[in-house]
N, C-alpha and C positions, 0 to 999 in steps of 0.2 A: 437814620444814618448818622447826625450829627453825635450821638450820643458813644455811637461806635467808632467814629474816628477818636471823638474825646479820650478813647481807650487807648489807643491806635498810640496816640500822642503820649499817653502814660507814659509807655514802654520807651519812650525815647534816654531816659534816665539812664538806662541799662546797658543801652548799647553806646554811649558816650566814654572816650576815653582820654582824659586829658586834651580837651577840645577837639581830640579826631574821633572820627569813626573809624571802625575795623570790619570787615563783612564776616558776617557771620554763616556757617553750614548753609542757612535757610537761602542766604542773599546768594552764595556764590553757585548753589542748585538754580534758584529760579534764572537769575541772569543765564546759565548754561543753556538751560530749556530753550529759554526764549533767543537767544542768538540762535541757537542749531536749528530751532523751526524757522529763523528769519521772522517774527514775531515783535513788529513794532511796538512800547510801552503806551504809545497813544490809542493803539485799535485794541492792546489788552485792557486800560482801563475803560475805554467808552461801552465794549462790551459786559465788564461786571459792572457800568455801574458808577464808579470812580473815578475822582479828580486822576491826573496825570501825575501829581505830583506824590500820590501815594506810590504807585507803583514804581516811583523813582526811589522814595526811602526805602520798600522793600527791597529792592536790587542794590540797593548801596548800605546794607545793614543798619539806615537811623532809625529805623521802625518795624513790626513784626505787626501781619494783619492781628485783629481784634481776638482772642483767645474764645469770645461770645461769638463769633463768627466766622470761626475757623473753618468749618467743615464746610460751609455752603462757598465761602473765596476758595478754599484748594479745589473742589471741586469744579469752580467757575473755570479756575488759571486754566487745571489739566482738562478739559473740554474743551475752550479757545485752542489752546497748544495744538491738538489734533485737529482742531473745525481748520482754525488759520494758520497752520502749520504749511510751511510749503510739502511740496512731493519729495522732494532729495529731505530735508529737512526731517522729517517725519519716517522715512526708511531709516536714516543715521540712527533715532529713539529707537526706533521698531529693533536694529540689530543689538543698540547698546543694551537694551533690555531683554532681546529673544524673543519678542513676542510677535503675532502674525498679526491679528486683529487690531481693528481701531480701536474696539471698546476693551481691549486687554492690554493697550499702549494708554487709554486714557487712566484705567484703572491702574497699572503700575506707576506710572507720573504721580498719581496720588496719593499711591503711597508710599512714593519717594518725599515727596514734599512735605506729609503729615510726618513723618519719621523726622527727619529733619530739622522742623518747626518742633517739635517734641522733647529736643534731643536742645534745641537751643532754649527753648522754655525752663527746662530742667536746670540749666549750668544758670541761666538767669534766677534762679529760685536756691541753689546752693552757692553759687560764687557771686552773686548780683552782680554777672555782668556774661555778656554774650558770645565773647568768645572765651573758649574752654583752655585752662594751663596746657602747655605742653605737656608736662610731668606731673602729677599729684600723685599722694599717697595715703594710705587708709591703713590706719592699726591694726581694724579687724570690720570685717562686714561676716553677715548674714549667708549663707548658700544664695539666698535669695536676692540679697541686696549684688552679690556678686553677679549674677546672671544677668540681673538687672541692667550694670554696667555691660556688661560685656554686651549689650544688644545693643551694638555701635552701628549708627546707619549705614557706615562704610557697606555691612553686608547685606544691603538692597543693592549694590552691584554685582551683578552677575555677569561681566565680562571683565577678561583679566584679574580673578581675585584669587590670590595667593594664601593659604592658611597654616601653619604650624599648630600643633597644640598637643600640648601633655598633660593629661588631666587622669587622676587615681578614682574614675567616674564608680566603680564599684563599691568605694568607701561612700559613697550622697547615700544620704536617704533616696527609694523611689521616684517621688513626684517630681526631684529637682535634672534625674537625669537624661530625659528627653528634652526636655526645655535648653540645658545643656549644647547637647551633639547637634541638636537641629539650629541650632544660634540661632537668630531672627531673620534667617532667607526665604524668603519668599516660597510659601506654599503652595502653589499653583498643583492641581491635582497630575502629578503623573508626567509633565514636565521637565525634560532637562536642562541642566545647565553642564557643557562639557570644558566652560572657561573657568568655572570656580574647580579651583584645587584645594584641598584639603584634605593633611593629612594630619593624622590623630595617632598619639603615645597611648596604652593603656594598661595599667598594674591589673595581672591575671594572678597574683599569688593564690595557689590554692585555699588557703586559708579564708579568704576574702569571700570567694566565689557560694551563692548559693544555686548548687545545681539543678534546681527547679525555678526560681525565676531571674534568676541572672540569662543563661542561654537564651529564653525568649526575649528577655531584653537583648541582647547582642545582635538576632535575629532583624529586631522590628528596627532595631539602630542600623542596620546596612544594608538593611530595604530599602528604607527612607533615605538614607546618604546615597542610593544607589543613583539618584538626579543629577549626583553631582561628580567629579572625578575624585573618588576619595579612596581614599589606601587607611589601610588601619594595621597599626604596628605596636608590638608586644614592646611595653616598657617594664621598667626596675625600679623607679625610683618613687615612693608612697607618699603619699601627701600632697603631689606639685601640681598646680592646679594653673598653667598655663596659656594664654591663647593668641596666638603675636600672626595680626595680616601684614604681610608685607607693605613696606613703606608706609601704611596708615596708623596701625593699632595696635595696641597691647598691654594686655590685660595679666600681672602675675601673684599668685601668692601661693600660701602651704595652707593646707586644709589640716584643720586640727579636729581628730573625732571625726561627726560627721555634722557638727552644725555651725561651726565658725572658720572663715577664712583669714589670717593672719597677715601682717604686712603683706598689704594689697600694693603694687604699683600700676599706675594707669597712665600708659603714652600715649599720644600722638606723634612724636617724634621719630622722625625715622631713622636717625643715631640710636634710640633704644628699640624699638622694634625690630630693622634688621638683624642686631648680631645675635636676639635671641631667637629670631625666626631660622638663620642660619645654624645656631646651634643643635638646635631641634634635628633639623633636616640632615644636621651630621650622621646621626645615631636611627635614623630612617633607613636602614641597610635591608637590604636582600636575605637575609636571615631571619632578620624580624618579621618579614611580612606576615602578618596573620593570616589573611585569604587573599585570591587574586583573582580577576576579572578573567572573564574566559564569555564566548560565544557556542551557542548551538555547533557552532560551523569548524569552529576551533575542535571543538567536542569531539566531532563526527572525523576530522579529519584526523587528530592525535590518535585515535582510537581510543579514545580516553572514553565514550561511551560505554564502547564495547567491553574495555577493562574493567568498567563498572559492573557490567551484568555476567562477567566470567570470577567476579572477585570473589574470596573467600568473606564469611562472616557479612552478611549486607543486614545493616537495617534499615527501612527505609520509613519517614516519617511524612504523610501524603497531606500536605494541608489545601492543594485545589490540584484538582484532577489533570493527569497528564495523559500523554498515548502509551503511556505501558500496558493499561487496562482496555486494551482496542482489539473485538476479535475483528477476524478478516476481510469480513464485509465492509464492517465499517468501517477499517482502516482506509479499503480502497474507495470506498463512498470520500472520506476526506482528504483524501490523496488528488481527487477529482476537482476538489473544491478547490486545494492550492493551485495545483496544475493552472486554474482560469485567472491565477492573480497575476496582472503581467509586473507589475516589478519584483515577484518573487524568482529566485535562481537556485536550482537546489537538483540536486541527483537523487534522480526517482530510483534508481537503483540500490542507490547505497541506501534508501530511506526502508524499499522493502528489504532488507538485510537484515538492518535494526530491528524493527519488527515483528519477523520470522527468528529473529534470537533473540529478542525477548520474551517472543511466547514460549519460546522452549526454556529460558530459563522459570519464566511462571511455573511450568510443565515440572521441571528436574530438580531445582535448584533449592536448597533450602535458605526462606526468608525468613525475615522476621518485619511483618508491616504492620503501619498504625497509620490508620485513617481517621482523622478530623471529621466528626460529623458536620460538622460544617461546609468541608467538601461537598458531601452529598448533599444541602441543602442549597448552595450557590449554583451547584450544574445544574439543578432542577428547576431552578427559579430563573438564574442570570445566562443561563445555557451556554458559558462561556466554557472550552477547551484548551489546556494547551496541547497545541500538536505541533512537536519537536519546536521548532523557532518559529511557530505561527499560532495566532492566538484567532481560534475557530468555533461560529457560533453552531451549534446544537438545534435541530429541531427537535420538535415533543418524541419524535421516534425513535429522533436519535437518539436522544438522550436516556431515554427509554433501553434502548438496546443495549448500550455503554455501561448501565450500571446494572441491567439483567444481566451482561456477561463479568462482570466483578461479584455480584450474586453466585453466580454458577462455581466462579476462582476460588469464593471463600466456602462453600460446600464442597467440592468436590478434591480439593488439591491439598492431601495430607503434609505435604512439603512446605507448602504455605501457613504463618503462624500467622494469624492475622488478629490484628483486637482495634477496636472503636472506641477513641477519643468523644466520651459523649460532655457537651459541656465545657466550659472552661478549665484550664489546666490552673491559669491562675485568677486570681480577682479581678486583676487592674484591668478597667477597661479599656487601658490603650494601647494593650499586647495584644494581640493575636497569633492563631498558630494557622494562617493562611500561606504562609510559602513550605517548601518541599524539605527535606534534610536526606540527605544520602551518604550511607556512612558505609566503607569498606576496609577491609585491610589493605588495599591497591589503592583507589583514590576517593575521595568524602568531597561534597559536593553539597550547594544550598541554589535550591532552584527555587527564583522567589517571586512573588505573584504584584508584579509592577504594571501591571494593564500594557504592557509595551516589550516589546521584546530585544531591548536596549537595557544591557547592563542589569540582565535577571540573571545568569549563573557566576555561582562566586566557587570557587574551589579551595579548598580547606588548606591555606600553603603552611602551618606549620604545625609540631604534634600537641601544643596545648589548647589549639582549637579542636582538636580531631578527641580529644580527653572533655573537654567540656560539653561536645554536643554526643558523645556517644555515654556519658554521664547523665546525660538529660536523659537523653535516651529510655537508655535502661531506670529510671527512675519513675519515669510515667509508664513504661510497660510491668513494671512490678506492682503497678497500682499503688505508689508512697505521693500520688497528687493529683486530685481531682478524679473521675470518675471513669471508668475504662470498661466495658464489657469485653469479652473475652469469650463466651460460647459462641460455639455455631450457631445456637436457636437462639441468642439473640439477637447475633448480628441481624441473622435473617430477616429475625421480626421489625429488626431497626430498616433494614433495606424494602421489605415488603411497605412499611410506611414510607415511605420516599415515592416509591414506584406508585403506590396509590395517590399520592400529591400527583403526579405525573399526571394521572390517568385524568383529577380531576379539573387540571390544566387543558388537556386535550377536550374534554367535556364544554367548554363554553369559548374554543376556537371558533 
C-alpha cells in the first residue's frame, strides 16, 4: 500500500495550480455520488482500506487514485456507494442512470468514474494539468484521433442529454462510422434511454452513396440509435463534421478526403456550444426529416398498415420473421397467447382483419420478397416471433408449421417472387440484415428487430430515403452482391434443411 499511495502523491504536481487546487471531472463525479447516497468519506475509506485523508484529496482534486490501482478503488467506491448507499439516495442513481438493479447501478457508477478518471488522466498526459481548457484547437487530427475526442464522458449521462450534430458520415472510411453515430453511450443490450436526444445532419449526395453497403449501414445506425430519442435529418453541406451537447460540449471541424480532420475546435464552454447547438437545430425542419417513429398501434390505426398491403409496387425485405407469414391456425393459436398477457390492450378484431387481408394479398397480390436466411435460422433456433407489437415465443411445432406454410407460399403462389438472401450481403461483420424493409409506392416502412417493441418501426418520411433503400433493394435482387438463390428447388431444398434442424431439435426434447 505504501508504495501505491507514493504514486497517489506523484500526481499531486498535476493538479496544483498556482498554490490552489481546482476539482477536477473525477473529484466533482465522486463528491456527487457520495453526497446523493449520503455516504460519509470516513465509512468510504475504512471500507477500501484507506487513510481518510486520501478520499478527502480525491473529492477535492489534490490527488487521483494510483493509475496501478485503478480498477480494484473504482470498483471498491462503486460497491460501497450501492452497499452504503441510503434508500432515497440510491433510487435518485438508479433514476439518474435508468437502471433497475443493484448490480447494473454498481456497474454504471463504474463506468462513470473510469471514464472520467480516464478522461482526467488524458488532459494531465497532454496539458500537464487536470483541468481541461475551456477552448483548445487542433490544426488537423486523425478520423480517429477525432472520435477519440469526441467520447467526452459528458455522454455516460443519460438523463437530460441534448445532442446536435452534422456529420458528412458517408465521406469516413467504414470502420470509423459506427464508432462515430453510437458516440461513447453506454451499450446496455436493448435498453433505453428516452432522455438522451439526438439529433444528426447527413450529406445523402448521390454521388457519395454506395448502394449496397451504405443502406445497410444507415439501417444498423437507426436500429442501434433506436435506444435513444433520435431523429435523423437530410443535410447539404460536405465536409462539416460537427457534434455540440448542449451546455457541456463541442466538438468541430471539416473533414478533408476521408482521412484527416482540419481545424478541429474543442469546448467546454457553454458560450460555444450553445449557439452552434442552436444553429444546427435551426435547419432540423419538418422537411428534412429522413424517417419518423411510428408504433404498431399508430400503424393499425392510420391504416397505414393496411395501405401497405393494398399498395402498388411492394418489395419486401424479411430480415426476422413476422405475422404476415401465419396460416390460420396459427395465427389464432398466437392470438390466444396474447389475449393471456394482462398488460396487453389491443383489438382482437381489427388484428383478425389484418390478417385475413394479408392472406389475400399473399393470395393476389404481386410481390417481390427476399428473405434472409438468417431469418430462418433465428426462428428455428431462438423461436422468437414477431406478431404485430408482440414479440412471441414459438414452440418446436410451432415453428415448424410457420415455416412449412412460408414453404407451401413459396411453391405454390405464382404472384409471389420470392428469392433467398443466403449469406452475407456484405463483409463487415457489424452489419446485418436482421430488421425488415418495406418498400411501396403509398408508404416504405423499416420494421427492426430491437428485442423490444419500443421504437422498432420507422417510416421512410422523405423520398431520398425511399430512393436509397428501394436501390438497395433492387441491387441485391439482381444478384450484383453477395449470394441470392432464386429457384423454387432451391428455395425448397434450403427450407427442407431448416425444417430438418427442426425435426432434430424436437428429437432430444
Amino acid at each position: 500500500m505504501d508504495n501505491d499511495m507514493q504514486r497517489e502523491n506523484d500526481n499531486r504536481r498535476s493538479v496544483m495550480k498556482m498554490g490552489t487546487v481546482e476539482k477536477n471531472r473525477f473529484s466533482e463525479l465522486l463528491e456527487e455520488l457520495l453526497n446523493t447516497a449520503e455516504i460519509k468519506n470516513a465509512n468510504l475509506a475504512k471500507s477500501l482500506q484507506y487513510d481518510v485523508s486520501y478520499i478527502s484529496k480525491w473529492i477535492s482534486g489534490r490527488m487521483l487514485p494510483a493509475e496501478k490501482t485503478k480498477r480494484k478503488v473504482l470498483q471498491g467506491i462503486s460497491h460501497e456507494i450501492v452497499k452504503q448507499g441510503s434508500k432515497e439516495g440510491c433510487e435518485i442513481l438508479s433514476s439518474n442512470y435508468q437502471v433497475v438493479s443493484e448490480e447494473e447501478l454498481e456497474a454504471v457508477i463504474y463506468d462513470n468514474l473510469e471514464a472520467e478518471y480516464d478522461y482526467v488522466q488524458e488532459l494531465q498526459r497532454t496539458y500537464g494539468m487536470s483541468i481541461e481548457p475551456k477552448t483548445h484547437f487542433f490544426a488537423s487530427l486523425s478520423p480517429a484521433q477525432y472520435i477519440a475526442k469526441m467520447h467526452h464522458p459528458v455522454l455516460r449521462r443519460v438523463q437530460m442529454l441534448n445532442i446536435m450534430a452534422e456529420m458528412d458520415l458517408l465521406a469516413l472510411v467504414h470502420e470509423y462510422r459506427l464508432q462515430i453515430v453510437q458516440g461513447d453511450m453506454r451499450k446496455e443490450a436493448y435498453r433505453c434511454y428516452p432522455d438522451v436526444h439526438f439529433s444528426l445532419l447527413i450529406d445523402l449526395a448521390p454521388e457519395k452513396i454506395d448502394y449496397t453497403y451504405d443502406p445497410i449501414f444507415l439501417l444498423n445506425m437507426i436500429a442501434d440509435m433506436s435506444r435513444v430519442d433520435f431523429n435523423f435529418y437530410k443535410g447539404s453541406q460536405a465536409g462539416r463534421m460537427i457534434f455540440a451537447v448542449k451546455d457541456d460540449f463541442l466538438i468541430s471541424g471539416m473533414l478533408m478526403k476521408d482521412d484527416r480532420c482540419m481545424g478541429v475546435t474543442i469546448s467546454t464552454d457553454a458560450e460555444n456550444c450553445n449557439p452552434i447547438y442552436y444553429s444546427i437545430a435551426d435547419v432540423c425542419t419538418r422537411e428534412m426529416l429522413l424517417c419518423r417513429k411510428t408504433t404498431m398501434n399508430e400503424m393499425i390505426e392510420s391504416n397505414d398498415y393496411v395501405h401497405f398491403l393494398l399498395a402498388m409496387n411492394q418489395k419486401c425485405l424479411i430480415g426476422h420473421m413476422t405475422e404476415h407469414f401465419l396460416p390460420d391456425d396459427l395465427f389464432e393459436e398466437l392470438l390466444e397467447i396474447v389475449k393471456t398477457k394482462s398488460d396487453v390492450n389491443f383489438d382482437e378484431a381489427s388484428l383478425r382483419y389484418l390478417h385475413a387481408l394479408t392472406k389475400k394479398a399473399l393470395e393476389e397480390t404481386v410481390l417481390e420478397i427476399m428473405i434472409d436466411s438468417d431469418a430462418f435460422f433465428n426462428l428455428a433456433v431462438e423461436n422468437e416471433l414477431d406478431f404485430f407489437d408482440y414479440k412471441i415465443r414459438l414452440s418446436l411445432v410451432q415453428r415448424k408449421k410457420y415455416i412449412s406454410y412460408l414453404q407451401q407460399l413459396c411453391n405454390q403462389r405464382d404472384n409471389l417472387k420470392i428469392k433467398l438472401i443466403y449469406g452475407q450481403v456484405v463483409s463487415d461483420f457489424q452489419y446485418n440484415l436482421t430488421q425488415c424493409i418495406f418498400l411501396s409506392d403509398t408508404i416504405s416502412y423499416l420494421r427492426l428487430d430491437t428485442k423490444s417493441s419500443e421504437n422498432d418501426l420507422i417510416v421512410l418520411n422523405h423520398p431520398d430515403m425511399q430512393v436509397i433503400f428501394t436501390q438497395f433493394f433492387d441491387t441485391v435482387w439482381n444478384g450484383e452482391c453477395g449470394e441470392v438463390l432464386s429457384s423454387k428447388e432451391e428455395i425448397d431444398s434450403f427450407i427442407e434443411q431448416i425444417l430438418h434442424r427442426i425435426s432434430i431439435l424436437e428429437s432430444v426434447e
